[in-house]
C-alpha positions in Angstrom: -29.9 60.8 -17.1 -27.1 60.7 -14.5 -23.4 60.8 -15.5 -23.1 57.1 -14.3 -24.8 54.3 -13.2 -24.0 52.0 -10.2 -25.6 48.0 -9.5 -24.4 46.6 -6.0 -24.0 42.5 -5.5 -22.0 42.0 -8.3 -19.0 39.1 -8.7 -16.6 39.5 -11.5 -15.3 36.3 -12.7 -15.5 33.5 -10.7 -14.1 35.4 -7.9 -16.5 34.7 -4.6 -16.6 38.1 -3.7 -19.4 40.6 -4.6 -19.2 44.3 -5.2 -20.2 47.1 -7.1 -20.4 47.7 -10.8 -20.5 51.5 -12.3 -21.0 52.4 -16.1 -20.3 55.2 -17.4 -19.4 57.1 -20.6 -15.3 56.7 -20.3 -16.0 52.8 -19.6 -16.9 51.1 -16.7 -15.2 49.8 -13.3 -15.9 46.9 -10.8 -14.5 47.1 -7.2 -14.6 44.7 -4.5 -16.8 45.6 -1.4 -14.2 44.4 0.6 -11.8 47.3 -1.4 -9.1 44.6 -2.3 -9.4 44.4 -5.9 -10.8 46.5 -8.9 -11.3 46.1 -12.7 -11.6 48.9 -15.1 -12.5 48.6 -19.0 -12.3 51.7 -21.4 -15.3 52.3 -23.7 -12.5 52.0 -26.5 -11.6 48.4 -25.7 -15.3 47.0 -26.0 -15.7 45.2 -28.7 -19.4 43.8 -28.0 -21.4 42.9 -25.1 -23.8 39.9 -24.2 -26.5 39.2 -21.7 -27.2 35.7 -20.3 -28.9 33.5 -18.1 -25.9 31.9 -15.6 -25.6 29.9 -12.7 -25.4 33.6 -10.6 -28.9 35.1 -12.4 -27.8 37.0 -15.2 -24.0 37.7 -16.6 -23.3 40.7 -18.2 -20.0 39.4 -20.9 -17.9 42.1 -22.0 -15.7 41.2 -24.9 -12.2 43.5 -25.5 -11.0 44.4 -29.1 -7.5 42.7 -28.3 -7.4 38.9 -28.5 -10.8 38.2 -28.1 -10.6 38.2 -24.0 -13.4 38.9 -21.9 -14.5 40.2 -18.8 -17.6 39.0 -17.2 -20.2 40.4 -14.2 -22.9 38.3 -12.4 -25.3 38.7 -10.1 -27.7 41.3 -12.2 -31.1 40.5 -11.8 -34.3 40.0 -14.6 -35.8 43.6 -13.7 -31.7 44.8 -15.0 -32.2 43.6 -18.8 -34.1 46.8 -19.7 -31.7 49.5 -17.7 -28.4 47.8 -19.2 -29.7 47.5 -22.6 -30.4 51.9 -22.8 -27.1 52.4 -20.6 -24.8 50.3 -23.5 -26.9 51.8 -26.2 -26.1 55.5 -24.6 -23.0 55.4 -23.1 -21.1 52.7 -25.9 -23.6 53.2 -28.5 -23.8 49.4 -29.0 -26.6 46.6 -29.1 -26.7 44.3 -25.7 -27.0 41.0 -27.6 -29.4 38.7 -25.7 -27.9 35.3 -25.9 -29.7 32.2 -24.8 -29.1 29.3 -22.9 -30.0 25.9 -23.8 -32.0 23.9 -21.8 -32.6 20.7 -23.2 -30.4 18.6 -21.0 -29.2 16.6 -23.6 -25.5 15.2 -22.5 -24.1 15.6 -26.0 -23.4 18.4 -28.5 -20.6 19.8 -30.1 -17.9 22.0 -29.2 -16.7 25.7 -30.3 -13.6 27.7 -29.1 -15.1 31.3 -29.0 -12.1 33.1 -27.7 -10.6 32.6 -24.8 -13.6 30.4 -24.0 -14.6 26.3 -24.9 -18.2 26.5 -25.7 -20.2 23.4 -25.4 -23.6 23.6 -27.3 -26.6 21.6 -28.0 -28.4 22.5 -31.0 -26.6 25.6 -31.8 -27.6 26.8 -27.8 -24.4 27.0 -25.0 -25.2 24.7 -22.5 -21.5 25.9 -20.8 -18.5 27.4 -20.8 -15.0 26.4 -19.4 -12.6 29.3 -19.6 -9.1 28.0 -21.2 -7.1 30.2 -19.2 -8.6 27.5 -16.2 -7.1 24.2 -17.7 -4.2 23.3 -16.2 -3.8 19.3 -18.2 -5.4 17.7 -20.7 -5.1 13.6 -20.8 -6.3 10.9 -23.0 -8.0 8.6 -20.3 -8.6 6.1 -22.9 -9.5 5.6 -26.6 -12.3 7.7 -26.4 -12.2 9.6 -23.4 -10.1 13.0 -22.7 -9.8 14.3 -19.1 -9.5 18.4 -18.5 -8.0 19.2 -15.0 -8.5 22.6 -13.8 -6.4 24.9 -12.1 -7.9 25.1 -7.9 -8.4 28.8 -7.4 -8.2 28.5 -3.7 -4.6 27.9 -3.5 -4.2 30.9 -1.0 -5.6 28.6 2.0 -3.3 25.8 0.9 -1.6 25.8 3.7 -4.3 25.3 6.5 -6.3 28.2 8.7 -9.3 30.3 8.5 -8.8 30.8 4.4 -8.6 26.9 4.7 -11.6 26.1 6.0 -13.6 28.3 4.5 -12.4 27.2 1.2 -15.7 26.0 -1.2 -15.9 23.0 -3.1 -14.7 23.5 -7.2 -14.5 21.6 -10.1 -11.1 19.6 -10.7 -11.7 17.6 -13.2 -14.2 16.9 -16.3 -14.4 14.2 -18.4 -15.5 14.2 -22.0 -16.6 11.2 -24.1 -15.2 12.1 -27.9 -16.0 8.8 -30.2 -15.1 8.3 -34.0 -12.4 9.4 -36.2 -11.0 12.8 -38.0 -8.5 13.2 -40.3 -4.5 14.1 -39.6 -4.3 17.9 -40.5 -7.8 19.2 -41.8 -10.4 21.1 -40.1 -13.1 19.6 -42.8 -13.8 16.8 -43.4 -11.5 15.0 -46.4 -10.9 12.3 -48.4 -9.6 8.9 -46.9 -6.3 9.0 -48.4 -4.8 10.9 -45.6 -4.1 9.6 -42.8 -6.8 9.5 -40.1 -6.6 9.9 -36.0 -8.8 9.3 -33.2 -11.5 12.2 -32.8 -10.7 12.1 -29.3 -6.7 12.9 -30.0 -7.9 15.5 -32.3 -9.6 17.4 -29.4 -6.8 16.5 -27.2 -4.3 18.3 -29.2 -6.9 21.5 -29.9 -7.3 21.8 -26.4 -3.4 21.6 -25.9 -2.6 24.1 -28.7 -5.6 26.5 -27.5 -4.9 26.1 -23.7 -0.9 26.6 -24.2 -0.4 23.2 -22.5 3.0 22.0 -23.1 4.0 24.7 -25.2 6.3 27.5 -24.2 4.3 30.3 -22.4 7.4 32.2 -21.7 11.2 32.2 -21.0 12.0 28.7 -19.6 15.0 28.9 -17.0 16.1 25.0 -17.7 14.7 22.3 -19.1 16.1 18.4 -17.2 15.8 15.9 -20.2 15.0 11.9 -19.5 14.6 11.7 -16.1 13.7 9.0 -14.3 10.3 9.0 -12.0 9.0 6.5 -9.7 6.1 8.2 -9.0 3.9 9.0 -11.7 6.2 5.9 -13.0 7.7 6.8 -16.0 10.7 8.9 -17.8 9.6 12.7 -18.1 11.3 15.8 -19.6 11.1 18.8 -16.8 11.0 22.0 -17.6 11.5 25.1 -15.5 9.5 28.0 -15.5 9.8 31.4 -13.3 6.3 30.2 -11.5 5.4 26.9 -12.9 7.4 24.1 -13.9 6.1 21.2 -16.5 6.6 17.3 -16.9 6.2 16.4 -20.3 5.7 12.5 -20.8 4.7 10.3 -23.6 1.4 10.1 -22.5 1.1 12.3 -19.7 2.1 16.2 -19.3 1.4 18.1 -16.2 1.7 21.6 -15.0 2.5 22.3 -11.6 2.4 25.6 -10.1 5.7 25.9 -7.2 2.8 27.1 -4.9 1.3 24.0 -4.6 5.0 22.2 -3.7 4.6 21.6 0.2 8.1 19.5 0.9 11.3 18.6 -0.8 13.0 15.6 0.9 16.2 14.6 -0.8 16.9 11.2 0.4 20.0 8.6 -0.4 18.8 5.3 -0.8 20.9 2.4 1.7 21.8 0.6 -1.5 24.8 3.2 -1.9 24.1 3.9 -5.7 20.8 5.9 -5.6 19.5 9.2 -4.4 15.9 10.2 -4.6 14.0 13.3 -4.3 10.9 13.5 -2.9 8.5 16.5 -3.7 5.2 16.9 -2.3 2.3 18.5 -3.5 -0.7 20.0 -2.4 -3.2 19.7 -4.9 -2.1 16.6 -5.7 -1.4 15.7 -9.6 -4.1 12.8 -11.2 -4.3 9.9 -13.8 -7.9 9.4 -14.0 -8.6 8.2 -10.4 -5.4 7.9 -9.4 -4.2 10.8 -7.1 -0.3 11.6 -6.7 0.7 13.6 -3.7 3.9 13.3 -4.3 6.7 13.1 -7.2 9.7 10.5 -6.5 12.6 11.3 -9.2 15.6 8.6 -9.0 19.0 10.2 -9.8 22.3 7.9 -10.0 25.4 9.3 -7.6 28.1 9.2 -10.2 25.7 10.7 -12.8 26.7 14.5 -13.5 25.1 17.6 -15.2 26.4 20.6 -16.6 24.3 23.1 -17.3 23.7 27.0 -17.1 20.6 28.5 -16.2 18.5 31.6 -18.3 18.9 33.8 -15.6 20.8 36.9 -15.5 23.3 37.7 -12.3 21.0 40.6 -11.1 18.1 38.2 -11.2 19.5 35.8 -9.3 20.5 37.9 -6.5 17.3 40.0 -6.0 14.4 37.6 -6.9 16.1 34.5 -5.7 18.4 35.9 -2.6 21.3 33.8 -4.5 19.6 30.6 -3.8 21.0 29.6 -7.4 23.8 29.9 -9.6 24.3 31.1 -12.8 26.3 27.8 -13.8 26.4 23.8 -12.2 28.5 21.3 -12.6 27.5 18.8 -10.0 26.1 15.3 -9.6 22.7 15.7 -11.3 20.8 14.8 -7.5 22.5 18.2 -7.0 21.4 20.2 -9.5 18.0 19.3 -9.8 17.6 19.6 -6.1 18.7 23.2 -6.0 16.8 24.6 -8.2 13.5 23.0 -7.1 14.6 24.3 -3.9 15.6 27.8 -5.7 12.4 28.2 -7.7 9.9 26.5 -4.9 11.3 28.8 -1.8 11.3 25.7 -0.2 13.4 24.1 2.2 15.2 21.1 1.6 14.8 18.4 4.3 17.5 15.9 4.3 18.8 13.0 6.7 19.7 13.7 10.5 21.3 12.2 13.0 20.0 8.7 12.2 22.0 5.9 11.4 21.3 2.0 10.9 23.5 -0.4 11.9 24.8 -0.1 8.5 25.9 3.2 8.7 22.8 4.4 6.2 20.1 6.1 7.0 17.4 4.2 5.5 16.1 0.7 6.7 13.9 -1.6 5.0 10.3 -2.4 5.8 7.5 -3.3 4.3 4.4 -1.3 4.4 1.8 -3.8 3.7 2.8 -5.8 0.7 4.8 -3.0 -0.5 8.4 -2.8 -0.1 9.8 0.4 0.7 12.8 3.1 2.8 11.8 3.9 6.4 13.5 6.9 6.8 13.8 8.5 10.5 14.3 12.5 10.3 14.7 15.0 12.9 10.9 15.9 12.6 9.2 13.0 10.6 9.8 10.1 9.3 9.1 9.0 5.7 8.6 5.8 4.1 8.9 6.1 0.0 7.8 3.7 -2.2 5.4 4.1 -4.9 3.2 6.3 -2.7 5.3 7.5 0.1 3.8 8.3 3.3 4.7 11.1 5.9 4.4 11.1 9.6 5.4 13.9 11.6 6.7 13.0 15.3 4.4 16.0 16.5 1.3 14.0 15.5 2.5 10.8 16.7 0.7 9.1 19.8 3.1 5.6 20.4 5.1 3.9 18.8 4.9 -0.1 19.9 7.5 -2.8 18.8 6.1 -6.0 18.1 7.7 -9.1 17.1 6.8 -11.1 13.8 4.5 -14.8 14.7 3.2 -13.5 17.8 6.8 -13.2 19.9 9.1 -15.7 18.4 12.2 -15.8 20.2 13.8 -17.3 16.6 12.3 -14.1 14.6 14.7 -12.1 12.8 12.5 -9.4 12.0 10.4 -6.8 13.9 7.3 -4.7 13.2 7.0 -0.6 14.0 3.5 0.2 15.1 2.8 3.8 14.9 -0.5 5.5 16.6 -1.3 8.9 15.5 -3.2 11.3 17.5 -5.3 11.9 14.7 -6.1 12.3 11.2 -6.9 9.6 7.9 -4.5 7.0 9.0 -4.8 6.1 12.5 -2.8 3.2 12.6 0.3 2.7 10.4 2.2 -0.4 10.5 5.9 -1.2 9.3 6.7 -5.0 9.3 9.8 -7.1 8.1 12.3 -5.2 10.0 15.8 -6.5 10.4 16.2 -7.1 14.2 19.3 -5.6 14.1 17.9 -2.2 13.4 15.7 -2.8 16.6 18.3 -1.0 19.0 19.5 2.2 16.8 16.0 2.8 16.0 14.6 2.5 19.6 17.7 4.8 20.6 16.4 7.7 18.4 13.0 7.6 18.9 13.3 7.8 22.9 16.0 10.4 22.2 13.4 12.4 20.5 11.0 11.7 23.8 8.2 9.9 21.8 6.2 7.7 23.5 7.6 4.0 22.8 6.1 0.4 24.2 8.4 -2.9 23.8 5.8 -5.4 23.2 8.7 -8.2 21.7 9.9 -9.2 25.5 6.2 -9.7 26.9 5.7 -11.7 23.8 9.3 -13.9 24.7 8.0 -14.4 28.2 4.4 -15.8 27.1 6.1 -17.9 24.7 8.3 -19.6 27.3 5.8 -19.8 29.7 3.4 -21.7 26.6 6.2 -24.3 26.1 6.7 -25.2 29.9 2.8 -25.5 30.7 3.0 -28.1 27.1 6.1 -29.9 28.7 4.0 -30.8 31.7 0.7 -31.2 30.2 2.9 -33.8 27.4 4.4 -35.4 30.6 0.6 -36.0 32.4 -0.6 -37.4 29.3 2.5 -39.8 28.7 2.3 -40.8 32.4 -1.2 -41.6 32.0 -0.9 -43.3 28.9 1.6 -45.9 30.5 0.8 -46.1 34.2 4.0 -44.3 35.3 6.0 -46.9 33.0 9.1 -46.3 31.5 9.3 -44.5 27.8 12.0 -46.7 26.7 10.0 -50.1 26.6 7.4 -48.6 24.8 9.6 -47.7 22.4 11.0 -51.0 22.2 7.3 -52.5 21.9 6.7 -50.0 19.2 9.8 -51.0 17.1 8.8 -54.9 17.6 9.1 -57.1 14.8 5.5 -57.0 13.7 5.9 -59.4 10.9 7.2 -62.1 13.1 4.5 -61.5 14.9 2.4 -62.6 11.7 4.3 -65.6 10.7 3.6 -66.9 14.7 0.3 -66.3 14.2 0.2 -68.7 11.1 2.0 -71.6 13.1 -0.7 -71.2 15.8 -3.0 -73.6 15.0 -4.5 -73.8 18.7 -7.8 -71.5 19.4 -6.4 -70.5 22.7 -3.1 -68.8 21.4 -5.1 -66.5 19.6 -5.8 -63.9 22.2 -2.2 -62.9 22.5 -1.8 -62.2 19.4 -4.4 -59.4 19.4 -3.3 -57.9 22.6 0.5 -57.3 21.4 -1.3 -55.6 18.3 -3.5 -53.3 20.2 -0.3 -52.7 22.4 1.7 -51.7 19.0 -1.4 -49.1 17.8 -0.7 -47.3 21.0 2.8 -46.8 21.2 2.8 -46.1 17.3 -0.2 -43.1 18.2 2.2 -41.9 21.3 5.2 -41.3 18.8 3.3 -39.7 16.4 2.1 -37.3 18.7 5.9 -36.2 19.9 5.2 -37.4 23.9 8.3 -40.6 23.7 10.3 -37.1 22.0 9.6 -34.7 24.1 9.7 -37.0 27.3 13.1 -38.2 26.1 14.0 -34.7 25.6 12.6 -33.0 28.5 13.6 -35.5 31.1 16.9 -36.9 30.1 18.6 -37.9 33.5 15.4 -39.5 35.1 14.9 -41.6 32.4 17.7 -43.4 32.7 17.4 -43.9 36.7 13.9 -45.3 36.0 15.0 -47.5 32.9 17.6 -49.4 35.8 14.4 -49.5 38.1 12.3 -51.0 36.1 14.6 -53.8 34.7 14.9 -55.4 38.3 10.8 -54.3 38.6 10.5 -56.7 35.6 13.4 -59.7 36.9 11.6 -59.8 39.9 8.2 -60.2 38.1 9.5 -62.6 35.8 11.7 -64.8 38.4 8.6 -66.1 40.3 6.3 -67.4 37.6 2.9 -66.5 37.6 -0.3 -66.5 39.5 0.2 -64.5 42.7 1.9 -61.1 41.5 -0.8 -58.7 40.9 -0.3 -57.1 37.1 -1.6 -53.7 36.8 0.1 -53.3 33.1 -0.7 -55.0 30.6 2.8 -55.7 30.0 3.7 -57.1 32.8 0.7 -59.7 32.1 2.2 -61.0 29.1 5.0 -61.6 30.7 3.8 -63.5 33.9 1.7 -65.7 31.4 4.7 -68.5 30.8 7.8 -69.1 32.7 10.0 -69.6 29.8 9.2 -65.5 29.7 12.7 -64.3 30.5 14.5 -66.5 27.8 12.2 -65.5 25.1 13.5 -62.0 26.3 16.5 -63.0 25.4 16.5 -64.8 22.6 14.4 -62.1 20.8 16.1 -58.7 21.9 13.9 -55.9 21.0 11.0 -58.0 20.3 7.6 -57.5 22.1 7.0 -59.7 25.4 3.8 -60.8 24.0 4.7 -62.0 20.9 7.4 -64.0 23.1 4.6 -66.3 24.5 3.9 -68.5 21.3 7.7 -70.3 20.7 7.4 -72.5 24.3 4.0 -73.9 22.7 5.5 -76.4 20.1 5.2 -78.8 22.3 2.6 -79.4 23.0 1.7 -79.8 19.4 4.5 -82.3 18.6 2.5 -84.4 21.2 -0.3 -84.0 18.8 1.4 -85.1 15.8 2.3 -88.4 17.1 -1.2 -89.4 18.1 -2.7 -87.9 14.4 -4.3 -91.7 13.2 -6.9 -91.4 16.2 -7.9 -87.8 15.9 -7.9 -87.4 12.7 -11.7 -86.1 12.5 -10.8 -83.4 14.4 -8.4 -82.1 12.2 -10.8 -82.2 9.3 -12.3 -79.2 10.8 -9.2 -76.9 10.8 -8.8 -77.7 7.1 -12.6 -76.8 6.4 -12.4 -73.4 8.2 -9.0 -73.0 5.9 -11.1 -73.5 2.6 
């Protein structure tokens, strides 16, 4: 048989690359076919090796002497089984354990930690495997339920391109249903005197303990204790790692690699008191459904921190190119701002050249129904508030400036439209803007030549031109109403002593007065309809100093109607009518003030009705019938 032996199409892991595999006597070796990366395993590490059906044909599982770690192949075919089996047997005088894969598709089982592996199984069969070494969190997502995110293993095309693009889809997240109880402390099962926990913490804190989540993997640099965070909401104790750094919460602990931090924004809120840092990140963290692209930490101003960091001088001047200090004593904004920046390679992006009319850099504006911190930088602008948003200028098509109610001249606040060229969000929308931030922020954005429309002075102009087409269409309506009549009459008619009115009526006892009456009331309706509706207002208001010419003109109009008497002057208003109707019109004018010139008409007709009373013996039939209609 030859020296070695050599199978092509291989992937090691769950890289996505093949290559070739060669066994030999001294161990064996993988390479990439691209040349970029190559494993080796000496025949004196091998503990045992296993053959099994995976998702790639078959896996070849290689498992080393020290600490139970692994190394596995895929891609062998069936036709393989046979030629592996002699080559272990003759090169690493070992048995290739067959194992097999169950099949049932039953979605429950138990669980095993085999290594550095979590086996699920399903009656005594693996159904899968998750590698530890690829959980990144474990959460409780409820009473029964824990969550396992995994660590992306694409983070190389993070930041957009080729890599990007051709990135494949992966598993982020699994969740597992765990019911029941288990008791504090045993692996067994015991008696009920101790105290018992949910089986669903139990695996929680196995997977924690086994996965090295929120334990101490190495040399931390600094741990920041009680710190306050918007965004996962919450207090959280951060600690500082040479690649990673960890927020430990009491519910919640997360692991973030500095690779995935995209932007630091550090960020003084306009109250004067606060600072906040914004970090974003690329994968975003999660809380079951809940995604978190970016981490907003609060700091006080006059807080400080003293602290020193576990770093050594030479350290911090090769590695970190003196980006941080062996010792701070700053504001705590400071210090924790600096070393993300240190540990991150990032840059920190802080205010420019912006300022509101308050000297701050930050304006108000709601986003929404969420109140938030428009913040205009020298090549975005940011809005933070529970999930902060980012628009850079490059991407941004026009800005438009709208006023609030459609262009009210009396609004005091203004709305920020924003069009982007492209991308998820389209269309973003700031609103409840003080209008005095309207000029500095207009200043700024033409200064940084975006494209800006003023829609708030076309609205002012269509507002004005509304209110003079109602002014004329009120003044038609009111001239049609009354005949080109004066306001102020009707007004007068309107305010008229309506109950007088009544108690006239009741002394009427004649059939022939009753028609008067009944006009003056359908005169009243009217004028009380025409006030309701704001025309006598708006009329008064609108046309001030031809109101009172006309009020002098119509006086002598109504003299001169009343002076003659009655039967030749023509009466186009109904007004003018009542008032030809009797002579004795002008005194009842004056006797009653403001009353209505139809209820005027019935005080000359008493007597007529004395006359009656003296002749009441001979018409006294008559006057039974009054009395009958009364009962």
């Amino acid at each position: 048989m030859a020296a070695h032996a050599q199978f092509e199409n291989i992937y090691h892991g769950l890289g996505t690359k093949p290559g070739k595999i060669r066994l030999a006597a001294a161990g064996l070796g993988w390479k990439s076919g691209e040349g970029e990366e190559t494993v080796t395993v000496p025949a004196d590490s091998i503990k045992y090796m296993q053959w099994m059906r995976v998702a790639r044909g078959f896996q070849l599982r290689v498992t080393l002497n020290k600490d139970r770690k692994r190394e596995s192949f895929d891609g062998f075919t069936r036709e393989d089984n046979e030629r592996i089996t002699n080559l272990v047997k003759q090169y690493y005088n070992q048995i290739l354990e067959v194992k097999e894969t169950g099949v049932k598709g039953w979605n429950w089982g138990t669980t095993d930690i085999r290594g550095g592996d979590i086996s699920f199984l399903v009656s005594n069969k693996t159904i899968f495997e998750v590698p530890l070494s690829q959980v990144a969190n474990s959460n409780i997502a409820g009473k029964t339920e824990v969550s396992l995110e995994f660590t992306p293993q694409n983070t190389a095309g993070a930041g957009g391109g080729k890599k990007r693009a051709a990135a494949m889809d992966e598993l982020m997240e699994m969740r597992l249903f765990v019911p029941g109880n288990r008791a504090k402390g045993s692996d067994e099962e015991s008696g009920g005197e101790e105290d018992e926990t949910s089986a669903a913490q139990a695996f929680h804190d196995m997977i924690k303990e086994k996965a090295e989540i929120g334990q101490v993997t190495g040399e931390g640099i600094v741990t920041f204790s009680e710190i306050l965070v918007q965004t996962p909401r919450g207090r959280y104790d951060i600690d500082m790692f040479p690649s990673f750094l960890r927020l430990r919460g009491k519910t919640y602990d997360y692991k973030i690699l500095y690779t995935s931090v995209t932007r630091i924004f550090l960020l003084p809120k306009p109250d004067e008191i606060h600072v906040q840092l914004v970090i974003g990140l690329d994968p975003p963290i999660r809380q079951g459904q809940t995604r978190y692209p970016y981490l907003v930490l609060i700091f006080s101003r006059e807080e400080e921190l003293d602290i020193e960091l576990n770093l050594d001088e030479e350290t911090i001047a090769s590695k970190y190119e003196g980006k941080l200090q062996k010792k701070y004593d700053l504001p705590t904004y400071r210090v924790v701002s600096e070393v993300f920046r240190g540990l991150s390679g990032r840059k920190m992006i802080a205010p420019g050249s912006f300022a509101s009319r308050d000297n701050q850099h930050g304006i108000k504006a709601n986003m929404k129904a969420v109140l938030g911190e428009l913040y205009f930088l020298e090549k975005s602008l940011i809005f933070v508030a529970k999930q902060p948003t980012v628009i850079d200028y490059a991407d941004i098509h026009q800005v438009i400036f709208s006023r609030v109610g459609g262009g009210m001249t009396s609004a005091r606040t203004f709305d920020i439209r924003i069009v982007t060229k492209s991308g998820a969000m389209t269309e973003v929308t700031f609103t409840s803007i003080n209008k005095e931030e309207f000029d500095p922020v207009e200043e700024f954005l033409k200064a940084k030549k975006l494209r800006t429309k003023n829609e708030i002075n076309d609205g002012d102009v269509l507002m004005a031109a509304t209110a003079l087409d109602d002014e004329s269409d009120e003044d038609m309506g009111s001239a049609g109403s009354d005949n080109n009549s004066d306001a102020k009459p009707v007004k007068k008619i309107a305010n008229g002593e309506d109950d007088d009115s009544e108690e006239d009526e009741d002394f009427q006892a004649s059939s022939s007065d009753e028609g008067s009456p009944s006009e003056s009331d359908s005169e009243s309706g009217a004028s009380d309809v025409s006030r309701a509706s704001g025309d006598l207002d708006i009329a008064k208001a609108g046309k001030a100093a031809g109101a009172t010419g006309k009020k002098k003109k119509k006086k002598a109009a109504d003299g001169e109607a009343a002076a003659p008497g009655g039967d030749g002057a023509e009466a186009p208003k109904k007004k003018k009518k009542v008032v030809k109707k009797d002579d004795d019109g002008d005194a009842a004018m004056d006797e009653d003030g403001d009353a209505k010139p139809a209820k005027a008409k019935p005080k000359p007709k008493p007597k007529p009705k004395a006359a009656s009373k003296d002749v009441e013996d001979p018409d006294a039939p008559p006057k039974k019938k009054p009395k009958k209609e009364e009962d």
